[in-house]
N, CA and C atoms as a LAMMPS dump frame, in Angstrom:
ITEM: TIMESTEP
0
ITEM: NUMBER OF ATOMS
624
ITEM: BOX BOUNDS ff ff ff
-5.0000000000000000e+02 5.0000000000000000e+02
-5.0000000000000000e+02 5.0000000000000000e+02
-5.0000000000000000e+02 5.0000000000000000e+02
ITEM: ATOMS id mol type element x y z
1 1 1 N 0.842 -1.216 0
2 1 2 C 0 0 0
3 1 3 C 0.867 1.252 0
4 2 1 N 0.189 2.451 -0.658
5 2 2 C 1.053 3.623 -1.063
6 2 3 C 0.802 4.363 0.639
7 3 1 N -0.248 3.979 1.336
8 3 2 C -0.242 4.935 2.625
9 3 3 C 1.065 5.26 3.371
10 4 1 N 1.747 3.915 3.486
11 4 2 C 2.558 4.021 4.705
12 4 3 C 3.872 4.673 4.471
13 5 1 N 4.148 4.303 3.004
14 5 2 C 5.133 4.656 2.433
15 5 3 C 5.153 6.807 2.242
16 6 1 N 3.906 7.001 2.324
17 6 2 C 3.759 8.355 2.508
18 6 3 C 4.31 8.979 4.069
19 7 1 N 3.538 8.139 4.912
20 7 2 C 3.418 8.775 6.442
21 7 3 C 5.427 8.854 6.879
22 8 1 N 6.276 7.142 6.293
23 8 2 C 7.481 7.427 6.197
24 8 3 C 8.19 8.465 5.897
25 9 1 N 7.633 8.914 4.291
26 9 2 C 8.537 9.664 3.677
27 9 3 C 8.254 10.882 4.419
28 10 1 N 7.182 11.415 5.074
29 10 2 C 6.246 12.767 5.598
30 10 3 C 7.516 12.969 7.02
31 11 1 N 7.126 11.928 7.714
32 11 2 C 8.392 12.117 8.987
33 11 3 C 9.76 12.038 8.44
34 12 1 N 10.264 11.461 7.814
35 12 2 C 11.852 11.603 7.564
36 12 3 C 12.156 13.241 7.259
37 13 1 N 11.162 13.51 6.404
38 13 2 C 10.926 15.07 6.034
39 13 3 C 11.267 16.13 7.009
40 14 1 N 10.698 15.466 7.864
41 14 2 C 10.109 16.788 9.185
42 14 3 C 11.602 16.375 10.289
43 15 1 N 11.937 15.098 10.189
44 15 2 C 13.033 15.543 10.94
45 15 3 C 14.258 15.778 10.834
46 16 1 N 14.368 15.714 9.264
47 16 2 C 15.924 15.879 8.539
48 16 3 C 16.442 17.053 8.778
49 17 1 N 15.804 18.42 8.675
50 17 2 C 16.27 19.622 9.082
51 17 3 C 16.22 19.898 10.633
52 18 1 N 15.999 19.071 11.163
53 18 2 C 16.648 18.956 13.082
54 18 3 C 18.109 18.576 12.735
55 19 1 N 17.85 17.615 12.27
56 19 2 C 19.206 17.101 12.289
57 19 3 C 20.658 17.252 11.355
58 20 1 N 19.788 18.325 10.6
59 20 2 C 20.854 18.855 9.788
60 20 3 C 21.235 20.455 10.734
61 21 1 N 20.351 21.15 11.494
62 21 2 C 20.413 22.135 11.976
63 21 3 C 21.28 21.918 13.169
64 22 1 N 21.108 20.696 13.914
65 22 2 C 21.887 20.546 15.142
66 22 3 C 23.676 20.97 15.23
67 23 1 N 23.361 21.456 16.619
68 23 2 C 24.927 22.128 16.685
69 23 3 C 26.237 20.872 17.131
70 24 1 N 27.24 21.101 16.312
71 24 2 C 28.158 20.112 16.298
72 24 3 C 28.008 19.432 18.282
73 25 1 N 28.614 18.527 18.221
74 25 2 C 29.012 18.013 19.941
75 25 3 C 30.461 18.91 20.042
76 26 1 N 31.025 19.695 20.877
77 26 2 C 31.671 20.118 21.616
78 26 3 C 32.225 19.11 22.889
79 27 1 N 33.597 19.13 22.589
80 27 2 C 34.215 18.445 24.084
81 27 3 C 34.016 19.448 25.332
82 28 1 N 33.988 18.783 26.005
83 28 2 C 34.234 19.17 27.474
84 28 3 C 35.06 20.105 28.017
85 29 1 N 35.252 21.026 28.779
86 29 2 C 36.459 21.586 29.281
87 29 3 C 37.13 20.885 30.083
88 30 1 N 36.526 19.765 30.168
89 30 2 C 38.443 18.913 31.061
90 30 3 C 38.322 17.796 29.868
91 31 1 N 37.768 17.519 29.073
92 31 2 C 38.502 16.981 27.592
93 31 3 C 39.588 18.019 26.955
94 32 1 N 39.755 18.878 27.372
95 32 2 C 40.246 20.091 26.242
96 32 3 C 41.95 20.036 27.125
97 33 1 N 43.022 19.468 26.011
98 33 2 C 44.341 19.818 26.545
99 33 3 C 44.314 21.537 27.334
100 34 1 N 45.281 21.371 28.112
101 34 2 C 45.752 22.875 29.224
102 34 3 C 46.282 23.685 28.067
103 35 1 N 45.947 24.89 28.224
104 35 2 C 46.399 25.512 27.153
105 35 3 C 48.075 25.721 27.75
106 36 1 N 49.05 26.275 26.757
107 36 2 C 50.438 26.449 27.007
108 36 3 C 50.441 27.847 27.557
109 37 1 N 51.787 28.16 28.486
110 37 2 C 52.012 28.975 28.993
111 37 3 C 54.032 29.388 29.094
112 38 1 N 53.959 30.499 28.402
113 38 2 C 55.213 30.748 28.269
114 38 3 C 55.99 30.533 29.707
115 39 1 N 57.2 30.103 29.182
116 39 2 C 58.239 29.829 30.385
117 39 3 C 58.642 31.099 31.651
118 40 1 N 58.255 30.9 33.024
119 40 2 C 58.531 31.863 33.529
120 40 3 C 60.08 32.011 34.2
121 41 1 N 60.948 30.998 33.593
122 41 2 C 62.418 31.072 34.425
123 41 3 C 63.58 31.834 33.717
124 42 1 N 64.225 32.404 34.725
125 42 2 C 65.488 33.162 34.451
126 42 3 C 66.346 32.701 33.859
127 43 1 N 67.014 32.895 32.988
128 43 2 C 68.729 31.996 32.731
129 43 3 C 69.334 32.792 32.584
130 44 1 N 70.55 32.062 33.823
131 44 2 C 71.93 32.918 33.965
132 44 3 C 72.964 31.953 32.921
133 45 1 N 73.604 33.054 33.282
134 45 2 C 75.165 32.369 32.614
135 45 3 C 76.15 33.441 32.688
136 46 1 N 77.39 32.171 32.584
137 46 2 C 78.65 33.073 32.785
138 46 3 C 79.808 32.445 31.601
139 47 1 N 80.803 33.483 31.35
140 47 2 C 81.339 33.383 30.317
141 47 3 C 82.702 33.893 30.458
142 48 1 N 83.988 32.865 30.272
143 48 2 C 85.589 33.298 30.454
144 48 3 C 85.96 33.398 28.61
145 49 1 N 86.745 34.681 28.444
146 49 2 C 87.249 34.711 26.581
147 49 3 C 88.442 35.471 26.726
148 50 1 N 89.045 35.05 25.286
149 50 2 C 90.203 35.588 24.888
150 50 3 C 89.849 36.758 24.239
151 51 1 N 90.123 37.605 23.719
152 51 2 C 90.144 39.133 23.407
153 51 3 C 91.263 39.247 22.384
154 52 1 N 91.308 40.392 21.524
155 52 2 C 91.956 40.672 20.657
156 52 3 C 91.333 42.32 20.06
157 53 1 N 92.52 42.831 20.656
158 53 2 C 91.916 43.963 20.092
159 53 3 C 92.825 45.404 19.723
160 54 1 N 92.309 45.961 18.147
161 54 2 C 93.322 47.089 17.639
162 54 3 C 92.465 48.07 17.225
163 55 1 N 93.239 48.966 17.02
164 55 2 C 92.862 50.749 16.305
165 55 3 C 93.302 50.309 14.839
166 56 1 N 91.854 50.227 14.02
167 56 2 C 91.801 50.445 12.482
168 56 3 C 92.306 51.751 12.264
169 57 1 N 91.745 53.073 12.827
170 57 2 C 91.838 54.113 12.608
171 57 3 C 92.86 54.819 12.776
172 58 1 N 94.392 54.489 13.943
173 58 2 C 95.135 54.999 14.691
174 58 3 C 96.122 55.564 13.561
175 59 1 N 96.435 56.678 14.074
176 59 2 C 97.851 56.991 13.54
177 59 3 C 99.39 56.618 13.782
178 60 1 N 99.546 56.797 15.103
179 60 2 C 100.413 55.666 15.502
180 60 3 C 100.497 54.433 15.788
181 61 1 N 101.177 53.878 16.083
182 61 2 C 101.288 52.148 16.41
183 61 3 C 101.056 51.653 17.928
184 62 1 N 100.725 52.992 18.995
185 62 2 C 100.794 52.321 20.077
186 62 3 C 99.478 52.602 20.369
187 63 1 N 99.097 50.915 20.417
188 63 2 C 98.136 50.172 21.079
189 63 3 C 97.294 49.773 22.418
190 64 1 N 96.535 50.695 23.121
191 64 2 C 96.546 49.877 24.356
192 64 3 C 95.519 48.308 24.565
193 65 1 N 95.307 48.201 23.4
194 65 2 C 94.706 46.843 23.341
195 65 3 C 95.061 45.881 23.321
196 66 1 N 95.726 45.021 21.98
197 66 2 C 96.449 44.249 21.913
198 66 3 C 95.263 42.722 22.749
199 67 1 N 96.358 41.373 23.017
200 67 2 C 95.304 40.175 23.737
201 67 3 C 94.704 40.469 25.035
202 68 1 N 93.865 40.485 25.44
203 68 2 C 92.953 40.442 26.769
204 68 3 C 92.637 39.064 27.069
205 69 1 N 92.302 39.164 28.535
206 69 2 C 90.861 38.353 28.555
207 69 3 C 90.057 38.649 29.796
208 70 1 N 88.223 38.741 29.601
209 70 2 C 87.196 38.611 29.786
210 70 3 C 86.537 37.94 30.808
211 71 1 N 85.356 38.036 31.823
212 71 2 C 84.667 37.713 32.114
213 71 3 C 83.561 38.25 31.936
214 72 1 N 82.416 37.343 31.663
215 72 2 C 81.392 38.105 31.619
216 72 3 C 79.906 37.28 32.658
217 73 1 N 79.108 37.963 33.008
218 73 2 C 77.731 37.568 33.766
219 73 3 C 76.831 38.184 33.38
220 74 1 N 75.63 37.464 33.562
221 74 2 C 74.57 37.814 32.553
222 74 3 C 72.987 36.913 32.759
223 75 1 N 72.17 37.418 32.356
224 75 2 C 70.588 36.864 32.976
225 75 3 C 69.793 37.306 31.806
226 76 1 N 68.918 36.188 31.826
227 76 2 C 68.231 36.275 30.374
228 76 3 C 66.681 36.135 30.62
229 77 1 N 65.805 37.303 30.567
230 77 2 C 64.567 36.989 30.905
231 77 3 C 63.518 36.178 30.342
232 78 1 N 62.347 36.289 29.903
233 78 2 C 62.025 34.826 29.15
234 78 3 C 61.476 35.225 27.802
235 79 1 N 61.681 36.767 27.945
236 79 2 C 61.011 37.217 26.65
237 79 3 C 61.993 37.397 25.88
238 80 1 N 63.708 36.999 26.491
239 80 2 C 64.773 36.891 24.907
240 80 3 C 65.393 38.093 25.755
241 81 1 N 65.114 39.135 26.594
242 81 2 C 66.165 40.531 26.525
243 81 3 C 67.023 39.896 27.729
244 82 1 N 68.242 40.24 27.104
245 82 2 C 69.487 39.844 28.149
246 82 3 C 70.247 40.796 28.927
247 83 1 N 70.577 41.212 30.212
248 83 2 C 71.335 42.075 31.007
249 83 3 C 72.512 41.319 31.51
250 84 1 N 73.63 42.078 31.268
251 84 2 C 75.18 41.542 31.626
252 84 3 C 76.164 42.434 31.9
253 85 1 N 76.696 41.748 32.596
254 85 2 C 78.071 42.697 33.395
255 85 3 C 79.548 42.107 32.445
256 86 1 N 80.375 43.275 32.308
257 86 2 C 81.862 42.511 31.599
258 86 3 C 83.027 42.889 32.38
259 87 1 N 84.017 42.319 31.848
260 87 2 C 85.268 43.216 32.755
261 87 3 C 86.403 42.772 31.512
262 88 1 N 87.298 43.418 31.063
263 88 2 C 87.953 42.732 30.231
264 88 3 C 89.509 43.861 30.514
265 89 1 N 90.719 42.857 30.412
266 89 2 C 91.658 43.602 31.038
267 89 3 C 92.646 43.141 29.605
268 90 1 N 92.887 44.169 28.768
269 90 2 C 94.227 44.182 27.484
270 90 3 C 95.3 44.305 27.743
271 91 1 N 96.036 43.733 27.681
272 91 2 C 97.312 43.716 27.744
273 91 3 C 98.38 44.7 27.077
274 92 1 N 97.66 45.151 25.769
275 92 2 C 98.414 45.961 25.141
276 92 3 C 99.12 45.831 24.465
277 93 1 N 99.706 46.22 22.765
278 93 2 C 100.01 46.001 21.742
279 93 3 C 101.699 45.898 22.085
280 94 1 N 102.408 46.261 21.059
281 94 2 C 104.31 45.764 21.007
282 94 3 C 104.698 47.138 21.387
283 95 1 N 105.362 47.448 22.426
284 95 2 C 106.013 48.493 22.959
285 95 3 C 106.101 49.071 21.825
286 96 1 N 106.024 50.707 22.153
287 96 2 C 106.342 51.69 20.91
288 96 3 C 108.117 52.263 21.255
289 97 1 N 108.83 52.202 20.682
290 97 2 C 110.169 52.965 20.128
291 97 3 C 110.693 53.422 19.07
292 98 1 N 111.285 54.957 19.923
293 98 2 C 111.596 55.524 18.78
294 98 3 C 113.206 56.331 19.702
295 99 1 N 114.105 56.771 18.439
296 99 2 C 115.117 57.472 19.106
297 99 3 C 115.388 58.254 18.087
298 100 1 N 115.928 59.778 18.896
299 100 2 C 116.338 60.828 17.591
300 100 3 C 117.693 61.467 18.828
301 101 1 N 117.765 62.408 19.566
302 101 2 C 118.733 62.903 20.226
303 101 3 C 118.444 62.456 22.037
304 102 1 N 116.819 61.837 22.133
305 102 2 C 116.428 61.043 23.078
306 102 3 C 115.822 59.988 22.595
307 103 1 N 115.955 58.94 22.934
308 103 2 C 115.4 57.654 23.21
309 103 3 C 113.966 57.673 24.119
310 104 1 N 112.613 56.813 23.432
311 104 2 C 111.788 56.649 24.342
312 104 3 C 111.152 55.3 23.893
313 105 1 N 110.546 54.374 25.456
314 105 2 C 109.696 53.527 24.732
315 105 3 C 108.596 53.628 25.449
316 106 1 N 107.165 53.56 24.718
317 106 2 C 106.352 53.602 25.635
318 106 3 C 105.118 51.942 25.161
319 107 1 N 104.541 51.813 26.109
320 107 2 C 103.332 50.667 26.28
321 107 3 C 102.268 51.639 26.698
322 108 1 N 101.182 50.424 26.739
323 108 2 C 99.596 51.229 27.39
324 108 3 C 99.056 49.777 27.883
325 109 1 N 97.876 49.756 28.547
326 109 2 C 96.73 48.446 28.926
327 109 3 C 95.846 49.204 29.082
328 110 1 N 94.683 48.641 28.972
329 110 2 C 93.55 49.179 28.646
330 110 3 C 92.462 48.219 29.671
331 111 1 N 91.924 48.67 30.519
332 111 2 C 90.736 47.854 31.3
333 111 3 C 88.992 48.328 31.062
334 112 1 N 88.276 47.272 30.532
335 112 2 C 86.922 48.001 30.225
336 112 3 C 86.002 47.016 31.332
337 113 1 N 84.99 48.009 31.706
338 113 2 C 83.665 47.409 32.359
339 113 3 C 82.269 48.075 32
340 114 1 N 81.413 47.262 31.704
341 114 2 C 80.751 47.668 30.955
342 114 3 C 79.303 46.425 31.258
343 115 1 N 78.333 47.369 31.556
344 115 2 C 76.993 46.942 31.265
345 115 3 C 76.162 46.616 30.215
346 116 1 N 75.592 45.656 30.12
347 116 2 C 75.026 45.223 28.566
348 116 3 C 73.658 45.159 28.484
349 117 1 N 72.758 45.142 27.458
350 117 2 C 71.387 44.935 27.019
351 117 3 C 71.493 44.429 26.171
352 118 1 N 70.463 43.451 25.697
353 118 2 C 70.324 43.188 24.462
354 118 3 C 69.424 42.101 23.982
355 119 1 N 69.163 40.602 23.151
356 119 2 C 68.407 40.289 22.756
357 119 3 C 69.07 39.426 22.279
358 120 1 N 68.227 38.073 22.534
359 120 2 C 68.686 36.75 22.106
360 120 3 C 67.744 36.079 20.916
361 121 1 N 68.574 35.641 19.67
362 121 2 C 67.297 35.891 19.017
363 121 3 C 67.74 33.539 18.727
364 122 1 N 67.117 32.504 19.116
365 122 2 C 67.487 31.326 18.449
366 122 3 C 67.182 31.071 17.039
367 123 1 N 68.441 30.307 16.472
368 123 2 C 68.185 30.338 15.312
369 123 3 C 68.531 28.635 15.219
370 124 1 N 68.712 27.638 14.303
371 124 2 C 69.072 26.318 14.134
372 124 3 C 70.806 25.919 14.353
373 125 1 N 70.596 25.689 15.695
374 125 2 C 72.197 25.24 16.531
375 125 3 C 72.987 26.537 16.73
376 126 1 N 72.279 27.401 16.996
377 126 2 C 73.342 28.928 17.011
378 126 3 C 72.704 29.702 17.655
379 127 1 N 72.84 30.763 18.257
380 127 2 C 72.401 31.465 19.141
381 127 3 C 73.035 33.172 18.886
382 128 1 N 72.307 33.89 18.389
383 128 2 C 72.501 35.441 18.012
384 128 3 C 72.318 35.946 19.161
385 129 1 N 72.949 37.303 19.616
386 129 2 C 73.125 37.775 20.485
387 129 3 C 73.324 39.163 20.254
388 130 1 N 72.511 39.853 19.424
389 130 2 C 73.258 41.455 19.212
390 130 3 C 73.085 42.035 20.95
391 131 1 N 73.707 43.008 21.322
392 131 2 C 73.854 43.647 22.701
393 131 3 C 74.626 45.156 22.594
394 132 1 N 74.208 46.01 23.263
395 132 2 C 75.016 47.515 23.507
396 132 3 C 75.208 47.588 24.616
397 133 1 N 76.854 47.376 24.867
398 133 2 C 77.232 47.758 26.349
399 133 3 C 77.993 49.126 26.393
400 134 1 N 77.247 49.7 27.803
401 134 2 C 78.188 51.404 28.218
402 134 3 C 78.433 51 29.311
403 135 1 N 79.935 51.666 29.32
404 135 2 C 80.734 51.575 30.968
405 135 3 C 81.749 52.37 30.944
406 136 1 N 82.721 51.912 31.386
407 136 2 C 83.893 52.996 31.631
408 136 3 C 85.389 52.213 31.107
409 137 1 N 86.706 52.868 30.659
410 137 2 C 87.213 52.334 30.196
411 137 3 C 88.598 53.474 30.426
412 138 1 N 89.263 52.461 31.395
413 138 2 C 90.375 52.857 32.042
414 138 3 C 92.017 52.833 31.338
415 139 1 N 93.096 53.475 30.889
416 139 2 C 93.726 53.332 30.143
417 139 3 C 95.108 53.715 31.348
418 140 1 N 96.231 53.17 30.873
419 140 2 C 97.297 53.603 32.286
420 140 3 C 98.7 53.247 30.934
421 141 1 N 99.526 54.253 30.279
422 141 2 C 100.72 54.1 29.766
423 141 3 C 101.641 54.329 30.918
424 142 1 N 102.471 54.135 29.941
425 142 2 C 104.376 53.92 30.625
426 142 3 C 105.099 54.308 29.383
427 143 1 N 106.244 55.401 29.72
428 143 2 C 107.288 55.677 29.223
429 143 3 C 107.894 55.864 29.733
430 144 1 N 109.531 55.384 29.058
431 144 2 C 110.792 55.481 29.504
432 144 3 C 111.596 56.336 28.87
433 145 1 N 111.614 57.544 28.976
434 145 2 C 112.883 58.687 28.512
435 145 3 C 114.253 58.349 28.828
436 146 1 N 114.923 58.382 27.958
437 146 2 C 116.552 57.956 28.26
438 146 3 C 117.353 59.094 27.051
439 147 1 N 117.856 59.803 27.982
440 147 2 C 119.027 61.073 27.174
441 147 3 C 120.018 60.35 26.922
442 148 1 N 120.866 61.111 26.589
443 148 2 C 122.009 60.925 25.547
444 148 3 C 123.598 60.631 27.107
445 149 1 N 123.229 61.13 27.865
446 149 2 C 123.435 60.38 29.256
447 149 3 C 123.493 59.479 29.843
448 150 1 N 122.271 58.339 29.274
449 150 2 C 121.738 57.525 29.351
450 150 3 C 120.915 57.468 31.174
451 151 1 N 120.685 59.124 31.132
452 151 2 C 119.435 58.908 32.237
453 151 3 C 118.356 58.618 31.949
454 152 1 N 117.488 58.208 32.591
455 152 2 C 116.129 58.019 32.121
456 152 3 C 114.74 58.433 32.984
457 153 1 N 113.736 58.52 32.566
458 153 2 C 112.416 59.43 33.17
459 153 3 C 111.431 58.952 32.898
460 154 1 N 111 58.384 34.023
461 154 2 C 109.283 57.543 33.436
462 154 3 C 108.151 58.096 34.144
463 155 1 N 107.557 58.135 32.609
464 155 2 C 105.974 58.712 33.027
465 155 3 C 104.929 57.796 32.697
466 156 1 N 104.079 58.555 33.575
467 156 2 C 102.877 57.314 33.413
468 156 3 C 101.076 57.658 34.058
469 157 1 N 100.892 58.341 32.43
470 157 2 C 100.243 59.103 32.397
471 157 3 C 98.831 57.943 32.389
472 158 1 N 97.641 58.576 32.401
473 158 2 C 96.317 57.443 32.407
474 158 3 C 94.809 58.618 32.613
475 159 1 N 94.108 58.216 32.164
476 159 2 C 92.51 58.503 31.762
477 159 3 C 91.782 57.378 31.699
478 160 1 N 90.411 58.293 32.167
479 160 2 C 89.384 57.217 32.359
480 160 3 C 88.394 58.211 31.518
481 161 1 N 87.841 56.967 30.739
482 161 2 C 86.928 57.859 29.721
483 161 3 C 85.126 56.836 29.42
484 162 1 N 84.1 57.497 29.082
485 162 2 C 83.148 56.071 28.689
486 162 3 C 83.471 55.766 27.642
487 163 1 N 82.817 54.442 27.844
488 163 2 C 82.732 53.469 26.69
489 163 3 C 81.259 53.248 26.082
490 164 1 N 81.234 53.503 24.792
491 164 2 C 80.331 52.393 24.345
492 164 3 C 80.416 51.714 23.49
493 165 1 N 79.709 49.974 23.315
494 165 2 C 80.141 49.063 22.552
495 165 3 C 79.47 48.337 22.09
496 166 1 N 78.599 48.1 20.773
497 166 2 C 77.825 47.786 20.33
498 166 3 C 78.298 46.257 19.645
499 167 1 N 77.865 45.137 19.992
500 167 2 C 78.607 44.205 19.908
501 167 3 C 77.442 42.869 19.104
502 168 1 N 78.394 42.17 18.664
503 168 2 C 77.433 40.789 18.704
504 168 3 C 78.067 39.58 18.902
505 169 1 N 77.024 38.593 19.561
506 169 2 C 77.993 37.385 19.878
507 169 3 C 77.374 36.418 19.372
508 170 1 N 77.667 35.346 19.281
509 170 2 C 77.512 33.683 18.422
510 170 3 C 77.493 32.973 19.394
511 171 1 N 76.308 31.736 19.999
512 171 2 C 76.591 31.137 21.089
513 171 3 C 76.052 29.967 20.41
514 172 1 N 77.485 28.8 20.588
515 172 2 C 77.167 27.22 19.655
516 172 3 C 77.098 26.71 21.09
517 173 1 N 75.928 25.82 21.363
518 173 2 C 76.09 24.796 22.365
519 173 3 C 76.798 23.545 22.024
520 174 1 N 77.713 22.936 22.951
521 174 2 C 78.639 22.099 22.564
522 174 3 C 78.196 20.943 23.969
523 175 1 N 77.047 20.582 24.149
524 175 2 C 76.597 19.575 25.094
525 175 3 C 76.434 20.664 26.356
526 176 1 N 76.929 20.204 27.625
527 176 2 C 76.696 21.121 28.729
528 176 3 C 76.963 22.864 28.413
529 177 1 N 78.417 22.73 28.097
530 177 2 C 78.663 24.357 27.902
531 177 3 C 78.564 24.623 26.57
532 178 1 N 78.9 26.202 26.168
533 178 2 C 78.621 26.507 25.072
534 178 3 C 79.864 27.785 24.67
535 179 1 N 80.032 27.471 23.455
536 179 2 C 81.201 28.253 22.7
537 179 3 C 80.649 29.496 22.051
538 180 1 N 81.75 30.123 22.009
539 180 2 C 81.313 31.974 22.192
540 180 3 C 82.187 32.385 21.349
541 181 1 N 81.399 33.206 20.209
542 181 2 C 82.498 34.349 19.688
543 181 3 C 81.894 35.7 19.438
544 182 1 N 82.442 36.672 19.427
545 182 2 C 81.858 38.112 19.892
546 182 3 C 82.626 38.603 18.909
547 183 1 N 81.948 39.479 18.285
548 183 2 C 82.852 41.272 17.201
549 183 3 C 81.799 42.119 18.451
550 184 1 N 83.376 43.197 18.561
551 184 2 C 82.572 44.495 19.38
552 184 3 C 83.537 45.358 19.101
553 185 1 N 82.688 46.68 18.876
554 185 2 C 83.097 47.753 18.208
555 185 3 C 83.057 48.919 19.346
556 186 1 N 84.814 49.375 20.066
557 186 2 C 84.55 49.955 21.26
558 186 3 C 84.723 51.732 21.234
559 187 1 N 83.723 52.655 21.34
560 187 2 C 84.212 54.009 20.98
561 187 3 C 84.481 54.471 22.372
562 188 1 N 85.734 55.022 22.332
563 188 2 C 86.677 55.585 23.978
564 188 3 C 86.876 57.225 23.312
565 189 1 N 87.038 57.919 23.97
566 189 2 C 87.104 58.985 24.228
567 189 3 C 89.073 59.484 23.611
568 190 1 N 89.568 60.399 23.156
569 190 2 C 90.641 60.23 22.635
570 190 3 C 91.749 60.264 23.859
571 191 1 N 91.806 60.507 24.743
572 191 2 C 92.369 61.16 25.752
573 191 3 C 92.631 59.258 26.786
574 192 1 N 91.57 58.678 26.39
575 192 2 C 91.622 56.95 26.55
576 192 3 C 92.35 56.485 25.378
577 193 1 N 92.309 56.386 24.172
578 193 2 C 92.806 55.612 22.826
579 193 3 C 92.402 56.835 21.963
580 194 1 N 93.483 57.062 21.1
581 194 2 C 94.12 57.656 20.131
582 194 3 C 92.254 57.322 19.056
583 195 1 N 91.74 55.759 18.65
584 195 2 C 91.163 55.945 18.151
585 195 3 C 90.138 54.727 18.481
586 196 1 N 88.832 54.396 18.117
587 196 2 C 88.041 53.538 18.418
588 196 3 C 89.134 52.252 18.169
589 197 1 N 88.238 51.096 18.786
590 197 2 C 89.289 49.966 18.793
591 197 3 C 87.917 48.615 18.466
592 198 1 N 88.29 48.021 17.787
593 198 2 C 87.755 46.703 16.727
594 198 3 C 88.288 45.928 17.648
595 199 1 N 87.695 44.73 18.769
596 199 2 C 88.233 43.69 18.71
597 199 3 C 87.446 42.3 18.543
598 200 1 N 87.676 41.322 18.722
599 200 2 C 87.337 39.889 18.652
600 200 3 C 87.484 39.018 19.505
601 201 1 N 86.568 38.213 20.162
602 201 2 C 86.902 37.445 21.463
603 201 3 C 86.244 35.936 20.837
604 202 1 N 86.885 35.142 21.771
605 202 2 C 86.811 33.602 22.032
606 202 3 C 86.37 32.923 23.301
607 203 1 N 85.75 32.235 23.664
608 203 2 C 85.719 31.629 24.89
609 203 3 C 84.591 30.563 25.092
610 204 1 N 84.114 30.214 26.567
611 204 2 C 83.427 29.299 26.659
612 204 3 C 82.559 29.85 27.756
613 205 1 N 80.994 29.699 27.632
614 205 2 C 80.279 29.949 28.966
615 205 3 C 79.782 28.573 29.203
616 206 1 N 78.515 28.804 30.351
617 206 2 C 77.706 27.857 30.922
618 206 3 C 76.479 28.692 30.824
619 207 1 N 75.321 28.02 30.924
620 207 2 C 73.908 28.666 31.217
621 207 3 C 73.166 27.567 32.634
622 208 1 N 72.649 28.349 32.85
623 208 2 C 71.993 27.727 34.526
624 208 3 C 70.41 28.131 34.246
């Protein structure tokens, strides 16, 4: 009979758009993973380097840069900006001499300390580090005057001038610790170094 087959088709009708209208099922809020939450911990670290450092610009040859070496400390907040302390003590380039009716030789060393800012940016096995450190930057020569007598007169003159040093460093992790190389570009005052000074460092930190 055609009846029943009507009254079927009449209800399937009437309830297909329920069930096409119905709102998806939604999980639960304790079905639903914890949402993530950025890391709230500090990382320190500390860092021992070799140094190397000269006047591109200088007119003369005496150097108070020459090999150093470095410590540095430092704390890294979680949003990447990094604050650090340095200390770096140069040794100073090849004695300067010269003789005309007096004889003189003179040296320099150069000590910098210097506060840092800056920004850690990770990249694949490497670690960028641009940073601007200002501090102070202590300079102490020596000369030896020697006349035709062969007396001699030493002075030993010194200035303290700021620094600032806009730098970047490379940090390769090598298992626990991690290997470091830095370009920093240091502008001193002339009365400190004859002229800005370019150097290059090496070393090894830790992070905690």
């Amino acid at each position: 009979m055609a009846f029943p087959r009507v009254i079927v088709a009449a209800l399937s009708l009437s309830l297909a758009p329920a069930a096409w209208g119905a709102d998806p099922v939604e999980p639960s809020p304790s079905e639903l993973p914890p949402p993530s939450e950025p890391s709230s911990d500090l990382a320190y670290s500390a860092s021992v380097s070799g140094h190397y450092g000269m006047l591109p610009d200088a007119s003369s040859s005496l150097n108070p840069y020459g090999a150093g070496l470095g410590l540095r400390l430092g704390i890294t907040l979680p949003v990447r900006i990094y604050f650090g302390l340095s200390y770096v003590h140069f040794f100073g380039g090849e004695p300067v001499r010269r003789a005309n009716v007096v004889s003189w030789e003179s040296e320099a060393t150069i000590d910098q300390v210097e506060g840092w800012v800056g920004y850690q940016v990770s990249l694949d096995g490497v670690t960028l580090r641009p940073c601007l450190g200002v501090g102070a930057a202590y300079m102490q020569e020596e000369t030896v005057v020697t006349d035709m007598q062969g007396g001699q007169e030493r002075r030993e003159p010194d200035a303290v001038g700021l620094v600032v040093s806009p730098a970047l460093q490379l940090i390769f992790p090598i298992g626990g610790p991690s290997f470091l190389v830095e370009g920093r570009y240091s502008i001193v005052p002339e009365d400190v170094a004859e002229a800005d000074a370019l150097s290059i460092g090496v070393g090894f930190g830790v992070e905690i």
